[in-house]
C-alpha positions as CSV (number, residue, x, y, z in Angstrom):
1,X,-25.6,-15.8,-4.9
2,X,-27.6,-16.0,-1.4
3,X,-27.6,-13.4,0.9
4,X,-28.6,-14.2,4.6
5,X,-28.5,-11.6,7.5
6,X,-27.5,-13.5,11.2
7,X,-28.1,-10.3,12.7
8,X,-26.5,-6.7,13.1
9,X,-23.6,-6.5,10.5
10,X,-23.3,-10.0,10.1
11,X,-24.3,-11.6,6.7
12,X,-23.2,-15.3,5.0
13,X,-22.8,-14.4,1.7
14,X,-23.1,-18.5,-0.5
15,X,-21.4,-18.0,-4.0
16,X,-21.8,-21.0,-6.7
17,X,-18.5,-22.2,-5.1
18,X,-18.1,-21.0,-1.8
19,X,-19.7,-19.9,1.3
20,X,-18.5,-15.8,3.1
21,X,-19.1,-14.4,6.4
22,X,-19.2,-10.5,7.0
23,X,-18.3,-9.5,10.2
24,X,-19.5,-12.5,12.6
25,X,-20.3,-11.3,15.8
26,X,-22.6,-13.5,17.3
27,X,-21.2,-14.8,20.7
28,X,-22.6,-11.7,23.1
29,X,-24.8,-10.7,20.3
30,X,-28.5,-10.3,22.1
31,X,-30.0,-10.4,18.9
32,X,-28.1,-13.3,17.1
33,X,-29.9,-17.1,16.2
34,X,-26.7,-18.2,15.7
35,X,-24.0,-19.9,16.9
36,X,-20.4,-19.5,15.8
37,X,-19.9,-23.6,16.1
38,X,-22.9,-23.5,13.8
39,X,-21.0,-21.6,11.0
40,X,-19.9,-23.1,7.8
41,X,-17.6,-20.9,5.4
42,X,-14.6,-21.0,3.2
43,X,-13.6,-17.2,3.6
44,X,-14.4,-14.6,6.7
45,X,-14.5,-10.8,5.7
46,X,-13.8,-8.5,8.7
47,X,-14.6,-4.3,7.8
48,X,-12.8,-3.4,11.4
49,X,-11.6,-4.5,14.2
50,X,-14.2,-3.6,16.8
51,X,-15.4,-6.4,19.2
52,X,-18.8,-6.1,17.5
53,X,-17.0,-6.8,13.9
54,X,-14.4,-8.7,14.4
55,X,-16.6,-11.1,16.9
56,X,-16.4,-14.8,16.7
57,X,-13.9,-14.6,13.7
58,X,-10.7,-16.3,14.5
59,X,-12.8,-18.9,16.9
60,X,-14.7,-19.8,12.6
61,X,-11.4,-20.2,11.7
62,X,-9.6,-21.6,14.0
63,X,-12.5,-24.7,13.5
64,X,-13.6,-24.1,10.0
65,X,-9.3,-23.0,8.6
66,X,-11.4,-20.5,6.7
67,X,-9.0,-17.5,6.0
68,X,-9.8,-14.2,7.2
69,X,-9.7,-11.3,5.3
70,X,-9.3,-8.0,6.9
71,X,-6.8,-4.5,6.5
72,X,-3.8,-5.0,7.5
73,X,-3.5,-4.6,10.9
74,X,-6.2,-6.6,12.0
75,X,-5.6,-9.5,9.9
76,X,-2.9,-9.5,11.4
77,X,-3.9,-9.4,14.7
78,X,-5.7,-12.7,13.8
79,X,-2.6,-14.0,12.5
80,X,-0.7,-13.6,15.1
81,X,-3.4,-16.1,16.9
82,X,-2.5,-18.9,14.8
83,X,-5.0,-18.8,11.9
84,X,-5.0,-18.0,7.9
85,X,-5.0,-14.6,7.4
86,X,-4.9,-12.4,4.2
87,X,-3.9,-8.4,4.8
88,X,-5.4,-6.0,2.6
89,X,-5.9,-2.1,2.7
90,X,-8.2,0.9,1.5
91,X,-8.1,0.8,-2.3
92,X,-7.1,-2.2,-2.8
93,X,-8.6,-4.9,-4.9
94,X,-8.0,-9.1,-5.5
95,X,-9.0,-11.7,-7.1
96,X,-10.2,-14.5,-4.2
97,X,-11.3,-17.9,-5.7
98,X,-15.1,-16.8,-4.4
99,X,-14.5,-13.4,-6.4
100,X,-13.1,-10.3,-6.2
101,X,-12.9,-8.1,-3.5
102,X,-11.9,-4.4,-3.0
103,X,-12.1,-2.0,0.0
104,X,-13.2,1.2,0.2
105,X,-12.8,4.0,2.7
106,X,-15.4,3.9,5.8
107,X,-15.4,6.8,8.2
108,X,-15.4,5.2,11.9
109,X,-12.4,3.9,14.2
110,X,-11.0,0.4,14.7
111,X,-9.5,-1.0,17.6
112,X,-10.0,-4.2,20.0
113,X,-9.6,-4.8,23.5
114,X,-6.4,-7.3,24.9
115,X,-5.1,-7.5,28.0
116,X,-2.5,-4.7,27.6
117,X,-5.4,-2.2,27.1
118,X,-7.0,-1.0,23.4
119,X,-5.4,-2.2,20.1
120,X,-5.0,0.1,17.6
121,X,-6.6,-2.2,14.6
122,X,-5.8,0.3,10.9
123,X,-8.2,1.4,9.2
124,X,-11.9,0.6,9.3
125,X,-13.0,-0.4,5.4
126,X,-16.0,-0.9,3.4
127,X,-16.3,-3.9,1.2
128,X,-17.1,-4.8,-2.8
129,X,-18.0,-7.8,-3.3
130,X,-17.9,-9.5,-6.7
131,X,-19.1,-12.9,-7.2
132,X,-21.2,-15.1,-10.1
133,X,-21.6,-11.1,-11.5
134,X,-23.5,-9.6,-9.2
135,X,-21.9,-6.9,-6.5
136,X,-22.5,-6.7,-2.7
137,X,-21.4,-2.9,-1.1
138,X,-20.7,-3.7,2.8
139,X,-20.1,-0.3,4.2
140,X,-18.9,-1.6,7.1
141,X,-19.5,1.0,9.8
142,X,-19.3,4.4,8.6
143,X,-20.8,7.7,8.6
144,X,-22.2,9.6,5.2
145,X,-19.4,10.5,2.6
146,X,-19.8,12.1,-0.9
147,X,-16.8,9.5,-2.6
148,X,-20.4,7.0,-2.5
149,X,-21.1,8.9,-5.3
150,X,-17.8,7.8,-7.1
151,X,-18.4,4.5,-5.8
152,X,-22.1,4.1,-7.4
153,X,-20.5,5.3,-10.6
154,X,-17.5,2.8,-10.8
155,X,-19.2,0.0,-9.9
156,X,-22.8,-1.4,-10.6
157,X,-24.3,-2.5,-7.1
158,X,-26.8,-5.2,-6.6
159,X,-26.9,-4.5,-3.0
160,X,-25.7,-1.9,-0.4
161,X,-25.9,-2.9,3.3
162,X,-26.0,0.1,5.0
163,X,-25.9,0.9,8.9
164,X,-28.8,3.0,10.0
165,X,-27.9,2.7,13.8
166,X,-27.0,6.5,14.4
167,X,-24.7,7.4,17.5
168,X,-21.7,5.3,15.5
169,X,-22.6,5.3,12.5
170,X,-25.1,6.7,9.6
171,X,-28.6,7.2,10.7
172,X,-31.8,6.5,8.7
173,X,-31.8,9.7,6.9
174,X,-28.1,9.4,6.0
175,X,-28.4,6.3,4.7
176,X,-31.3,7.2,2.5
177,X,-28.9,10.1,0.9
178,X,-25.9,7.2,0.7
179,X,-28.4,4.8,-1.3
180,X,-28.8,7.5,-3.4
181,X,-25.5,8.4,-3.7
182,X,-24.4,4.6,-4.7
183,X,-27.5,3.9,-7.1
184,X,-28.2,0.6,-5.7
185,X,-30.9,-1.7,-7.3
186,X,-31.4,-3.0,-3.4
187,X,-30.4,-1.6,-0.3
188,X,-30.7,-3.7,3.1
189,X,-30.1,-1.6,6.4
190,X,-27.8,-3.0,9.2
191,X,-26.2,-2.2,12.3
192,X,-29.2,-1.1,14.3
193,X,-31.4,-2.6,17.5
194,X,-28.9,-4.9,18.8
195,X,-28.5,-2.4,21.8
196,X,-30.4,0.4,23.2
197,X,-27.6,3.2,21.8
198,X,-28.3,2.1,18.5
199,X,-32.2,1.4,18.7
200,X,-34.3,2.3,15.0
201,X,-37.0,1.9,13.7
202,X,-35.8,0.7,9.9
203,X,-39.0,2.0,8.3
204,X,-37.9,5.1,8.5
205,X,-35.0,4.2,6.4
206,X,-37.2,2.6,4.0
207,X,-39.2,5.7,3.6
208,X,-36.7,7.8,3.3
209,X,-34.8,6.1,0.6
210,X,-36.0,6.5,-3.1
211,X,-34.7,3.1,-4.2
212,X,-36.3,0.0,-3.0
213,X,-35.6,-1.2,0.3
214,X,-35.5,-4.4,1.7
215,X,-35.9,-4.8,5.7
216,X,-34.6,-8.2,6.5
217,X,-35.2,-10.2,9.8
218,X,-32.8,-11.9,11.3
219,X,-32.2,-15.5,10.1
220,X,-33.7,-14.8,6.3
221,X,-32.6,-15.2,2.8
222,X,-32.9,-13.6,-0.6
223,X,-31.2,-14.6,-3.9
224,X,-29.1,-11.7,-5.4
């Protein structure tokens, strides 16, 4: 499985039979290489509904008829502009033809902004990924919680993306404790520098975390 990070929370995830976005937000992303018509994917996993999150996602599908998978009320918010959409919610696990997928609790908001004002958008979720059997921990955006512990000791994780951002989410020392609390063999930090609020240096994640650490620039690739 091949892991490539497009830049804050967004990640293609390439299975042996299909091809996963996380959370594309690329159009208005300063950071992002990207393109959204530049996107190839079978499946599009969406942890919330912020603008930042949810992104470019129903434009993917709308071109790509990938189906979007999201809680309940975002995915269908997508629906209800025309594409696939598949509803899930907090504790809740399925078997996808790329793998299984279950989401977890993730301590943040989730809304998006239409022309009637603010859309309220469920809950915001973190996402296990199983695929080829190896497991990918999204966390979405969230702050620290002690149930990581329960989720490092139900499931054995290849790789926890973490955000290290502060202001909205964990910050580097938090996310140190969480990749302690999930015994990852990798952790890779997200959700940081794309704007000033959230400005980090990711080192100091890296040495404050007692697992290994990989720091990923935008547009690479490792093999899980």
């Amino acid at each position: 499985m091949k892991l490539t990070y497009l830049s804050h929370s967004c990640f293609t995830l390439e299975t042996s039979t299909h091809r996963l976005i996380i959370d594309p937000f690329l159009t208005g992303n300063p950071l992002a290489q990207t393109k959204p018509e530049d996107v190839a994917c079978d499946f599009i996993l969406v942890t919330h509904g912020h603008e930042d999150h949810l992104g470019d996602a129903v434009a993917i599908a709308r071109r790509t008829g990938a189906t979007i998978v999201s809680n309940y009320e975002t995915a269908m918010f997508c629906a209800g502009q025309g594409v696939k959409a598949h509803p899930m919610q907090i504790g809740g696990a399925r078997q996808f033809p790329f793998g299984r997928l279950k989401l977890t609790i993730a301590h943040h908001s989730s809304s998006n902004s239409t022309p009637q004002g603010f859309a309220y958008l469920g809950n915001p979720a973190g996402m296990l990924i199983t695929a080829d059997g190896k497991t990918v921990y999204h966390a979405g955006d969230t702050g620290l919680f002690l149930d990581m512990k329960l989720i490092g000791e139900l499931n054995k994780i290849d790789v926890a993306l973490l955000p290290i951002g502060d202001n909205f989410t964990m910050g580097p020392e938090d996310a140190a404790r969480a990749v302690e609390f999930l015994n990852a063999r990798l952790a890779v930090p997200m959700h940081y520098n794309t704007f000033d609020v959230i400005e980090v240096d990711p080192q100091r994640f890296a040495d404050s975390a007692r697992h290994g650490v990989r720091i990923m620039k935008i547009g690479e690739s490792i093999e899980i």
